[in-house]
PyMOL Python script that loads the backbone (N, CA, C, O; Angstrom):
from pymol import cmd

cmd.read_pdbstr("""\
ATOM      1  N   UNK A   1     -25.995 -16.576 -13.213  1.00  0.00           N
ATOM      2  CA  UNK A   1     -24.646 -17.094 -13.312  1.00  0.00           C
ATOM      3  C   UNK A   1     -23.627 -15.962 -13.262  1.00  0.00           C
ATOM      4  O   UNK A   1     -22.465 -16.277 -13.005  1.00  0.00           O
ATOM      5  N   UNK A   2     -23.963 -14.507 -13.505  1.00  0.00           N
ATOM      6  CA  UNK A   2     -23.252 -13.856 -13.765  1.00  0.00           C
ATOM      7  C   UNK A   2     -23.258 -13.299 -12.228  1.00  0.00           C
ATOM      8  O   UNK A   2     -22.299 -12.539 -12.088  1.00  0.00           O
ATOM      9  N   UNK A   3     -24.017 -13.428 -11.042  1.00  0.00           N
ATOM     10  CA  UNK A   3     -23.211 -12.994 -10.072  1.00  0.00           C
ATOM     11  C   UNK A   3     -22.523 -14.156  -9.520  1.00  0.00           C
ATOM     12  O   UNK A   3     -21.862 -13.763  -8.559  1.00  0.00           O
ATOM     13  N   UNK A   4     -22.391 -15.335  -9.685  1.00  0.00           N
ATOM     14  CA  UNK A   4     -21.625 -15.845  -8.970  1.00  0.00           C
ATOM     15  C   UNK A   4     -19.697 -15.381  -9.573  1.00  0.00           C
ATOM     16  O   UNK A   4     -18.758 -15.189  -8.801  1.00  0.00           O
ATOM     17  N   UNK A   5     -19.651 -15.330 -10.859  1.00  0.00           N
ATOM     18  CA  UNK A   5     -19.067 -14.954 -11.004  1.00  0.00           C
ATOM     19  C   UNK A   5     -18.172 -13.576 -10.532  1.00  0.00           C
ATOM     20  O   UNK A   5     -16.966 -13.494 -10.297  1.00  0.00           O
ATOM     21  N   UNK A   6     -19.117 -12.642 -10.490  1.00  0.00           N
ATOM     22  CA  UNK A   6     -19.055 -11.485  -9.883  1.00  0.00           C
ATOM     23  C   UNK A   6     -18.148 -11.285  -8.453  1.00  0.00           C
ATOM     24  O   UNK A   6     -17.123 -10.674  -8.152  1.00  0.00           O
ATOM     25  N   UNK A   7     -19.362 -12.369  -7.582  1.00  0.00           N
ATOM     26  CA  UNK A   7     -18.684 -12.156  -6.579  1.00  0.00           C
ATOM     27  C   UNK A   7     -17.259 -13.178  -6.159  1.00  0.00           C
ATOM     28  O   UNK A   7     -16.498 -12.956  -5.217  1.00  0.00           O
ATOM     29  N   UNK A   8     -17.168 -14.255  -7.080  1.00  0.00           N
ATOM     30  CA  UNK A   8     -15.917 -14.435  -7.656  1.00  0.00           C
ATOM     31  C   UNK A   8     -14.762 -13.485  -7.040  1.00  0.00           C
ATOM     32  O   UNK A   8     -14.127 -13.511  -5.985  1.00  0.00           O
ATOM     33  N   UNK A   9     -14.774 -12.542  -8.292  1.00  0.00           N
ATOM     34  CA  UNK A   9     -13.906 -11.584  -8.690  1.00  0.00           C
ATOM     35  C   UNK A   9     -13.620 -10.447  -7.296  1.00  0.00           C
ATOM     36  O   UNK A   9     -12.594  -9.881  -6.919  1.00  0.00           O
ATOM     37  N   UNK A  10     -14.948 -10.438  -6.808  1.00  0.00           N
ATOM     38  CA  UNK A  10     -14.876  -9.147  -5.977  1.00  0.00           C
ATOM     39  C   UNK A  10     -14.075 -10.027  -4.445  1.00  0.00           C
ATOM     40  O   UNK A  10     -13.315  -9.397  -3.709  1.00  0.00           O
ATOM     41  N   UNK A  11     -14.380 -11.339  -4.220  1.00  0.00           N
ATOM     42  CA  UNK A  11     -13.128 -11.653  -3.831  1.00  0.00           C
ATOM     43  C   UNK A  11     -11.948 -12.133  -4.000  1.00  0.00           C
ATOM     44  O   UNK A  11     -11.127 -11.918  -3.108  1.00  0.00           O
ATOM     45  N   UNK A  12     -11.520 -12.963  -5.264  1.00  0.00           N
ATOM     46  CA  UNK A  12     -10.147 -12.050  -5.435  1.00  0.00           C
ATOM     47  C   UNK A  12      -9.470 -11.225  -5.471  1.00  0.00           C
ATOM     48  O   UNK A  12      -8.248 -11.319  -5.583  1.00  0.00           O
ATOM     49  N   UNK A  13     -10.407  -9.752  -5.345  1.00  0.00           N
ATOM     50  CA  UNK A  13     -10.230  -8.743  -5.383  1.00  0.00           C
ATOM     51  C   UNK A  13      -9.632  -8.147  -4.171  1.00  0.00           C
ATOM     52  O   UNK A  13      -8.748  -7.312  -3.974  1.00  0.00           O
ATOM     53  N   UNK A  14     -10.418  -8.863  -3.417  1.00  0.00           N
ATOM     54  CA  UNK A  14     -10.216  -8.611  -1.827  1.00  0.00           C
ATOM     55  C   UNK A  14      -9.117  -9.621  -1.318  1.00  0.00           C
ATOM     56  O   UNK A  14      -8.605  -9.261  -0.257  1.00  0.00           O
ATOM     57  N   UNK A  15      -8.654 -10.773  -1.823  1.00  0.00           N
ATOM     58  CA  UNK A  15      -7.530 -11.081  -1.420  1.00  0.00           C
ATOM     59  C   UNK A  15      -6.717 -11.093  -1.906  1.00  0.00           C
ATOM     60  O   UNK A  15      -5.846 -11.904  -1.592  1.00  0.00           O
ATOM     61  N   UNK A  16      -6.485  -9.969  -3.229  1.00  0.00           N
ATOM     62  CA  UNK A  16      -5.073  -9.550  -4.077  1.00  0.00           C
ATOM     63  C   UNK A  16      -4.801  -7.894  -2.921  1.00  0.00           C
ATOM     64  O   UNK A  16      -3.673  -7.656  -2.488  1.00  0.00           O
ATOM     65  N   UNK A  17      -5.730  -7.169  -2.672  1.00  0.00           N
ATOM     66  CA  UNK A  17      -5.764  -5.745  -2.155  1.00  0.00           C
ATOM     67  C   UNK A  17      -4.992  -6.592  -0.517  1.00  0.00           C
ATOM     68  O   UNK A  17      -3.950  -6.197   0.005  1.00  0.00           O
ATOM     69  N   UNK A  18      -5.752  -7.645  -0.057  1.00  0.00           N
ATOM     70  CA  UNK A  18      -4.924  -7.208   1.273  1.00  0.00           C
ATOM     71  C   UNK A  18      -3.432  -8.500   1.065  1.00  0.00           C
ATOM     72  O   UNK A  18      -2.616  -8.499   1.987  1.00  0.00           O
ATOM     73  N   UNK A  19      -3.297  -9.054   0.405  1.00  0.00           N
ATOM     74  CA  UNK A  19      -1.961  -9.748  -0.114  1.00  0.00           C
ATOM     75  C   UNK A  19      -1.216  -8.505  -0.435  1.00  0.00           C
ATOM     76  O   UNK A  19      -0.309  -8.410   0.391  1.00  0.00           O
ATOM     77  N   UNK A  20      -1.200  -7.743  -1.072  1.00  0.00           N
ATOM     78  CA  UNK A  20      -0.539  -6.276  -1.183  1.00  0.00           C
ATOM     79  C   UNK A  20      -0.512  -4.967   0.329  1.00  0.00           C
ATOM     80  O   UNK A  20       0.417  -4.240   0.681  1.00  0.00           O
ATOM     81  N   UNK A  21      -1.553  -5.069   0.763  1.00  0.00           N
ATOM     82  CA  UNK A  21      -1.214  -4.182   2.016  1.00  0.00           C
ATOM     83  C   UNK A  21      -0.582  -5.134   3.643  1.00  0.00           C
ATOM     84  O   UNK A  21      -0.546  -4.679   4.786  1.00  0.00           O
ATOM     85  N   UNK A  22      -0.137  -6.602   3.138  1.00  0.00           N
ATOM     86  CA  UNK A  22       0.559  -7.061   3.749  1.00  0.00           C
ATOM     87  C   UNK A  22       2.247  -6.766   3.623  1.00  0.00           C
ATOM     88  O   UNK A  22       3.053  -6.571   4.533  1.00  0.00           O
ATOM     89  N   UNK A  23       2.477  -6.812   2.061  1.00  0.00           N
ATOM     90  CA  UNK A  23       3.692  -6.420   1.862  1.00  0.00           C
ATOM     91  C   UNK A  23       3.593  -5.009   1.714  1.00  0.00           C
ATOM     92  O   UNK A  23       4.686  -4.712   2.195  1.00  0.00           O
ATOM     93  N   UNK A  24       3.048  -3.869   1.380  1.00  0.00           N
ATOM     94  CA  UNK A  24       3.675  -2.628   1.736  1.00  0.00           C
ATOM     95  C   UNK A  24       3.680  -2.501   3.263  1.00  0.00           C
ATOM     96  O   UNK A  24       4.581  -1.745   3.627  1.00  0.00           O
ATOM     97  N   UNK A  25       2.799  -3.112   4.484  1.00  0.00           N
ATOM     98  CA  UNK A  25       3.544  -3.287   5.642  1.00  0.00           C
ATOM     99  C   UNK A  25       4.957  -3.599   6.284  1.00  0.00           C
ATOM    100  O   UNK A  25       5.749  -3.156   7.115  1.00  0.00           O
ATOM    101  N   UNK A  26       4.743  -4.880   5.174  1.00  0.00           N
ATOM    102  CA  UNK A  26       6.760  -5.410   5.355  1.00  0.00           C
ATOM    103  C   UNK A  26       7.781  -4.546   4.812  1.00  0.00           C
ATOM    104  O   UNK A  26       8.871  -4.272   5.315  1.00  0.00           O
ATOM    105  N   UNK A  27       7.269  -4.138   3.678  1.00  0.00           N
ATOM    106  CA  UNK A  27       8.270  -2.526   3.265  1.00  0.00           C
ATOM    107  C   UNK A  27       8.399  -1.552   3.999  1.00  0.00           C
ATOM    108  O   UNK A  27       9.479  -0.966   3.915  1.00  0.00           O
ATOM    109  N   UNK A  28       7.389  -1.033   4.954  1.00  0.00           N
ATOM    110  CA  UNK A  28       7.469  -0.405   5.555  1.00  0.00           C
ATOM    111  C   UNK A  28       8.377  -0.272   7.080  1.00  0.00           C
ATOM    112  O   UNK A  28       8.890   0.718   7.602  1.00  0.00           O
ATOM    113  N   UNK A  29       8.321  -1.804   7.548  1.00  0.00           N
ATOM    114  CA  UNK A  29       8.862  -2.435   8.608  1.00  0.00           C
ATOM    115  C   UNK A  29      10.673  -2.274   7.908  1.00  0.00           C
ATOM    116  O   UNK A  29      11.648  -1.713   8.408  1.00  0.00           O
ATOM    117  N   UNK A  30      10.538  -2.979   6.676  1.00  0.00           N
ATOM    118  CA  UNK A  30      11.841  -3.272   6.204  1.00  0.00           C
ATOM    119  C   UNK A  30      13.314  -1.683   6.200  1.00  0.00           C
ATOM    120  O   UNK A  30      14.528  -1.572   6.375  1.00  0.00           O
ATOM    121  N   UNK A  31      12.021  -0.722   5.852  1.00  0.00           N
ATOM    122  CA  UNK A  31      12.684   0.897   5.553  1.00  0.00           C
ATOM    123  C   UNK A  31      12.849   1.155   6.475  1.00  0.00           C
ATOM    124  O   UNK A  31      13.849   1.872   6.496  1.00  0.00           O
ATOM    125  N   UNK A  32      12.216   0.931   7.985  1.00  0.00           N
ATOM    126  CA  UNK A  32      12.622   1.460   9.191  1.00  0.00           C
ATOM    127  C   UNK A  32      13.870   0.911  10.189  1.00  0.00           C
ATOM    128  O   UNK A  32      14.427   1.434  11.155  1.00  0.00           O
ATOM    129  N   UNK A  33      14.034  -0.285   9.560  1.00  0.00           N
ATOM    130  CA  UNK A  33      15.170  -1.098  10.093  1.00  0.00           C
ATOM    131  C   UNK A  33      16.202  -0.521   9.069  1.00  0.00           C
ATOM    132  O   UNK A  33      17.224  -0.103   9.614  1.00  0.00           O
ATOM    133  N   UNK A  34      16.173  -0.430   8.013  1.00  0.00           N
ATOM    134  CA  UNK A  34      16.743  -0.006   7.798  1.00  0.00           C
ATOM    135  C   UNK A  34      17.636   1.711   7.452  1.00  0.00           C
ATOM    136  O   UNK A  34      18.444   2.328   6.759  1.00  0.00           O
ATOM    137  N   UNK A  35      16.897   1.735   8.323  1.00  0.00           N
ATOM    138  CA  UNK A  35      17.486   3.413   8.785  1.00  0.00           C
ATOM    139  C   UNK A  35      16.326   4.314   7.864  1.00  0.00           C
ATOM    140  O   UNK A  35      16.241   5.396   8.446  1.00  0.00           O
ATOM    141  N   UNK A  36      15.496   4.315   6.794  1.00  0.00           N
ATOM    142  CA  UNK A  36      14.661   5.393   6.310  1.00  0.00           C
ATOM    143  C   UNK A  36      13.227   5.190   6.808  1.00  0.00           C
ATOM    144  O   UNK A  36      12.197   4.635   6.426  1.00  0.00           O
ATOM    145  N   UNK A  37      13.650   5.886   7.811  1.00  0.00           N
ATOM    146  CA  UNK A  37      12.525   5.976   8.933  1.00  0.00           C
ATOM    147  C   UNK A  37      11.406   7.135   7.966  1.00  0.00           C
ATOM    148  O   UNK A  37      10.354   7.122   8.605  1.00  0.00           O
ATOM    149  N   UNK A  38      11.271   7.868   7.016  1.00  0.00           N
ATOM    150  CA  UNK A  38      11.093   8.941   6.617  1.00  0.00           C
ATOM    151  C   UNK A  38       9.994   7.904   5.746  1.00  0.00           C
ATOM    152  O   UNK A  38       8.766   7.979   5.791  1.00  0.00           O
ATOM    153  N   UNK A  39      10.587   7.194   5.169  1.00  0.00           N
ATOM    154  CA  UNK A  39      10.197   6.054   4.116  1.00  0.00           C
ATOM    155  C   UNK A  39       9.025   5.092   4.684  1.00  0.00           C
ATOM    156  O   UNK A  39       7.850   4.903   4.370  1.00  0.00           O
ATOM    157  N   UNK A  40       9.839   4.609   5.599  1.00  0.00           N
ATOM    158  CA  UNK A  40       8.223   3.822   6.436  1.00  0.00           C
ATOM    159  C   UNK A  40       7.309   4.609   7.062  1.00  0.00           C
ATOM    160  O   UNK A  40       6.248   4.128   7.460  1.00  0.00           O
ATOM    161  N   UNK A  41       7.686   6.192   7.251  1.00  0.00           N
ATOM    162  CA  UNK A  41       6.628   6.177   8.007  1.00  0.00           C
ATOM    163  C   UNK A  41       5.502   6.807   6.630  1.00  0.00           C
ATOM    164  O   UNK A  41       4.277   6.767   6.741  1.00  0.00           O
ATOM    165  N   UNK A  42       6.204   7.347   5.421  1.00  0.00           N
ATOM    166  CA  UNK A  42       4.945   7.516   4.356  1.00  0.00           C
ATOM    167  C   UNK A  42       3.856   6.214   3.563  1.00  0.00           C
ATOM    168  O   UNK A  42       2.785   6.215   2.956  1.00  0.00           O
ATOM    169  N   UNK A  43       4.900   5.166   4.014  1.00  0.00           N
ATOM    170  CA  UNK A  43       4.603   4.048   3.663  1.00  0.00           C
ATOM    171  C   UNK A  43       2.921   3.925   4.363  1.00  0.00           C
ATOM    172  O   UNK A  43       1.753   3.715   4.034  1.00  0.00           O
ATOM    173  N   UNK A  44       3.641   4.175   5.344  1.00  0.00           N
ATOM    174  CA  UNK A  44       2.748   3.601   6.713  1.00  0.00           C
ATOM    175  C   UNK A  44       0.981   4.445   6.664  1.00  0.00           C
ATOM    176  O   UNK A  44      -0.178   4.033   6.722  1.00  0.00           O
ATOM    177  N   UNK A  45       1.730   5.941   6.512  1.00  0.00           N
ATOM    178  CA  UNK A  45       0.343   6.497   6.110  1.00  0.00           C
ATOM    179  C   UNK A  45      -0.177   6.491   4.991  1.00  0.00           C
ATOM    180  O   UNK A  45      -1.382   6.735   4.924  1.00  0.00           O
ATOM    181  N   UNK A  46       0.478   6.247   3.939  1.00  0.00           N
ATOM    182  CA  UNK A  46      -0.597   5.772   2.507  1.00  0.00           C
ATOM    183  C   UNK A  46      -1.431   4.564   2.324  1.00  0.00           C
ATOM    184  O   UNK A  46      -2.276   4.348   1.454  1.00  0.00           O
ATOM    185  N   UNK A  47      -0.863   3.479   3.746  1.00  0.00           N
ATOM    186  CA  UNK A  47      -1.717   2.545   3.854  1.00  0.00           C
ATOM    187  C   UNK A  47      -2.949   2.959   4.759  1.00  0.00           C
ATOM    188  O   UNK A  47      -4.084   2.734   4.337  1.00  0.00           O
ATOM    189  N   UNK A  48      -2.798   3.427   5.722  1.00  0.00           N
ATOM    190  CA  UNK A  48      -4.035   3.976   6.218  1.00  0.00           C
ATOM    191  C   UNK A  48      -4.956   4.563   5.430  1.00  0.00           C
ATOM    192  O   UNK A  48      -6.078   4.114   5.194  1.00  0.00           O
ATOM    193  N   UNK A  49      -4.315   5.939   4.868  1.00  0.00           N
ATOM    194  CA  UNK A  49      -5.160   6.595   3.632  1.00  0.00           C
ATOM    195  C   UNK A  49      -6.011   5.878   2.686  1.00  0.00           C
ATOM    196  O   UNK A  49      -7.121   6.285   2.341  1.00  0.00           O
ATOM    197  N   UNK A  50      -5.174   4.226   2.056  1.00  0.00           N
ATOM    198  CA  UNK A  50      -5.626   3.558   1.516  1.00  0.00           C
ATOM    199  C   UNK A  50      -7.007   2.781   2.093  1.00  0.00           C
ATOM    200  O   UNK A  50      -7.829   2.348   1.285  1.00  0.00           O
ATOM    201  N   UNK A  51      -7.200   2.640   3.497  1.00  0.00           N
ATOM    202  CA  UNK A  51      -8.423   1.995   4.248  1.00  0.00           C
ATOM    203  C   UNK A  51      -9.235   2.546   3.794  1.00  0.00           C
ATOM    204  O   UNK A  51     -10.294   1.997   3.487  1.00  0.00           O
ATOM    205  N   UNK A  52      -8.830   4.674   3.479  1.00  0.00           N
ATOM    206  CA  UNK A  52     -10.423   4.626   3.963  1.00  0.00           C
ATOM    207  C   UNK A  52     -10.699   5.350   2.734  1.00  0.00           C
ATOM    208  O   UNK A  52     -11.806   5.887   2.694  1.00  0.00           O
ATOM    209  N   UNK A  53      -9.858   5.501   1.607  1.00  0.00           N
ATOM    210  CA  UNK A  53     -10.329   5.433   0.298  1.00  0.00           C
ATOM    211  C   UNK A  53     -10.700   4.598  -0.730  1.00  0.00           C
ATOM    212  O   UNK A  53     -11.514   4.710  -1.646  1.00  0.00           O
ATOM    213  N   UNK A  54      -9.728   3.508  -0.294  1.00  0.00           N
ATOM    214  CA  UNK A  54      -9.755   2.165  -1.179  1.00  0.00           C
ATOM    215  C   UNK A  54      -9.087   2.008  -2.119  1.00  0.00           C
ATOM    216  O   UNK A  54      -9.046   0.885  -2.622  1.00  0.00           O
ATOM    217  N   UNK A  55      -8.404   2.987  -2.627  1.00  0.00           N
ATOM    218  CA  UNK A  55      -7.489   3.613  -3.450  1.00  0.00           C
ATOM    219  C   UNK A  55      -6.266   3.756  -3.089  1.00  0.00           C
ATOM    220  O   UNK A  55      -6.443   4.002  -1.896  1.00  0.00           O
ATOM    221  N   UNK A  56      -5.144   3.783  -3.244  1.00  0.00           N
ATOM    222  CA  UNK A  56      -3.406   4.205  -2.834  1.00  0.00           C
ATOM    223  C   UNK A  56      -3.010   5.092  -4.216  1.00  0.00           C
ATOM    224  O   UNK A  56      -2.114   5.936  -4.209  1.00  0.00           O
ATOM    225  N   UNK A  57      -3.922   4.724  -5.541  1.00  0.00           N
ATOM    226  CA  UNK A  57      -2.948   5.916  -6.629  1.00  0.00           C
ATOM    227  C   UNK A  57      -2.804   7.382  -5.976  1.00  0.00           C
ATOM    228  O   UNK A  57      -1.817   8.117  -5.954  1.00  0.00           O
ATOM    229  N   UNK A  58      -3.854   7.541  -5.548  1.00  0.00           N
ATOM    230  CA  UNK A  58      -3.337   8.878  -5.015  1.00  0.00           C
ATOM    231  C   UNK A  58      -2.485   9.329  -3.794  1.00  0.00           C
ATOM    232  O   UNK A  58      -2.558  10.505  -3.438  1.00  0.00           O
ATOM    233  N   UNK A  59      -1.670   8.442  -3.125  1.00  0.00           N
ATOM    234  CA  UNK A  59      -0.667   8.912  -2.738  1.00  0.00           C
ATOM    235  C   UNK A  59       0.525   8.161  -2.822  1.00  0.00           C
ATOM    236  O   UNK A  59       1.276   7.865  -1.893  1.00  0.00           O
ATOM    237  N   UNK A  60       0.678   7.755  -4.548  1.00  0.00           N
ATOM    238  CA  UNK A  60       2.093   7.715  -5.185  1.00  0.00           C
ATOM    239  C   UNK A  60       3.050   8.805  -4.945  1.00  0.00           C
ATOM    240  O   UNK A  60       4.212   8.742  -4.542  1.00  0.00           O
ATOM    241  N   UNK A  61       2.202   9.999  -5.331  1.00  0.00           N
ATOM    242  CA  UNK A  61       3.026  11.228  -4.749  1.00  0.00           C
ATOM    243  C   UNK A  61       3.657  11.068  -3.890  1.00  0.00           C
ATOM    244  O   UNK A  61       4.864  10.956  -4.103  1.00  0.00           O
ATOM    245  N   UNK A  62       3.109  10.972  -2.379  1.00  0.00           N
ATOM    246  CA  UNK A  62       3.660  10.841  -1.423  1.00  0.00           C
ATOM    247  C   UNK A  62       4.808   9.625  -1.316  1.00  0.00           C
ATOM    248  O   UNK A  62       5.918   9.903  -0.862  1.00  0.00           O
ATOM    249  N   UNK A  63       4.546   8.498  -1.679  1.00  0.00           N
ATOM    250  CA  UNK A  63       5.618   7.567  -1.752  1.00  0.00           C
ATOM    251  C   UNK A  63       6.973   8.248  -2.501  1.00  0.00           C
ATOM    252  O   UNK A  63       8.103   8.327  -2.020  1.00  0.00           O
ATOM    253  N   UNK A  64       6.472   8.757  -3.942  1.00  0.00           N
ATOM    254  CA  UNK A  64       7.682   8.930  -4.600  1.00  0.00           C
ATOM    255  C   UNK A  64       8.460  10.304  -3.653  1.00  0.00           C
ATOM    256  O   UNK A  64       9.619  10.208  -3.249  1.00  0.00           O
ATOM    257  N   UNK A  65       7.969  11.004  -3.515  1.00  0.00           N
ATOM    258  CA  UNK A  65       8.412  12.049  -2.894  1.00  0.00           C
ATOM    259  C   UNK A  65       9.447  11.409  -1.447  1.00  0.00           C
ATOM    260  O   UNK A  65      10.643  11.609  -1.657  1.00  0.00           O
ATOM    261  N   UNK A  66       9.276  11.003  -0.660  1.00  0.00           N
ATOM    262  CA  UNK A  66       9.826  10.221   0.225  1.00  0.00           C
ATOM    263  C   UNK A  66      10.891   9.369  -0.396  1.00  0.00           C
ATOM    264  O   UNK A  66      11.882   9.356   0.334  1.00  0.00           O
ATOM    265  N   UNK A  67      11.072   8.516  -1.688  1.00  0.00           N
ATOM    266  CA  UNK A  67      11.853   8.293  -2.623  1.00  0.00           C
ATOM    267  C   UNK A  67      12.840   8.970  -2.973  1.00  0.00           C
ATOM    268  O   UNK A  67      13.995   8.554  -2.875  1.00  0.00           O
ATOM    269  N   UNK A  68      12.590   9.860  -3.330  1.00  0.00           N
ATOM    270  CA  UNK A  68      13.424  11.310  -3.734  1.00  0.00           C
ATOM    271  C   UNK A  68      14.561  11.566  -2.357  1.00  0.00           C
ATOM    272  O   UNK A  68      15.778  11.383  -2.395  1.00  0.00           O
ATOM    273  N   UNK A  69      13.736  12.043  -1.168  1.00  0.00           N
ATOM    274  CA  UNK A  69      14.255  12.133  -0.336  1.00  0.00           C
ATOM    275  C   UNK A  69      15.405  11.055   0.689  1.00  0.00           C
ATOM    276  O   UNK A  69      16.454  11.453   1.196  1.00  0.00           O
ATOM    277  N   UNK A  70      15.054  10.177   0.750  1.00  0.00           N
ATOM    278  CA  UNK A  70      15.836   8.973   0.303  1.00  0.00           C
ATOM    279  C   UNK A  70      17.122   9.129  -0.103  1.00  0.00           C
ATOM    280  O   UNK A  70      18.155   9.259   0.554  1.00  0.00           O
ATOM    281  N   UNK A  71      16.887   9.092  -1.475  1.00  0.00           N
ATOM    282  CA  UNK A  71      18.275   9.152  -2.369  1.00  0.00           C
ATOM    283  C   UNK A  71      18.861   9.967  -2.702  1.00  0.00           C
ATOM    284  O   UNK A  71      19.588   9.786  -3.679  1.00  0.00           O
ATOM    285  N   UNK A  72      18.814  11.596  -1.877  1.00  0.00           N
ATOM    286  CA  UNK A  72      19.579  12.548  -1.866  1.00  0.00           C
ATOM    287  C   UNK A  72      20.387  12.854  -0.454  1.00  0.00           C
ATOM    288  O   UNK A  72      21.170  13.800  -0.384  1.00  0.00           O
TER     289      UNK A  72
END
""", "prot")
cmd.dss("prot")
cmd.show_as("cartoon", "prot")
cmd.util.cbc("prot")
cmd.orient("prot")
């Protein structure tokens, strides 16, 4: 009983992760229309990065940093 559960989870898992790399796409789309081209395009590669780690915490950096830049 406990893998059905399991695999349950491991797909919700999988359709909360790409429900989220749908909208940092649209953020990304959204920053380039709107003029921070700088913005979508880090966007753009932390989602890639994210494919093939599975992970995105590690390039918050990179988002925030692009943030920064942004608003100066």
């Amino acid at each position: 009983m406990s893998t059905t559960s399991d695999n349950s989870l491991v797909h919700q898992q999988s359709d909360v992760l790409e429900y989220i790399n749908e909208i940092a796409q649209e953020l990304a789309q959204m920053a380039e229309r709107a003029g921070c081209v700088a913005l979508g395009h880090d966007l753009r590669r932390a989602l890639m990065m994210a494919h093939g780690s599975g992970d995105i915490s590690s390039n918050e950096g990179n988002i925030s940093s692009s943030l920064d830049g942004e608003r100066s």
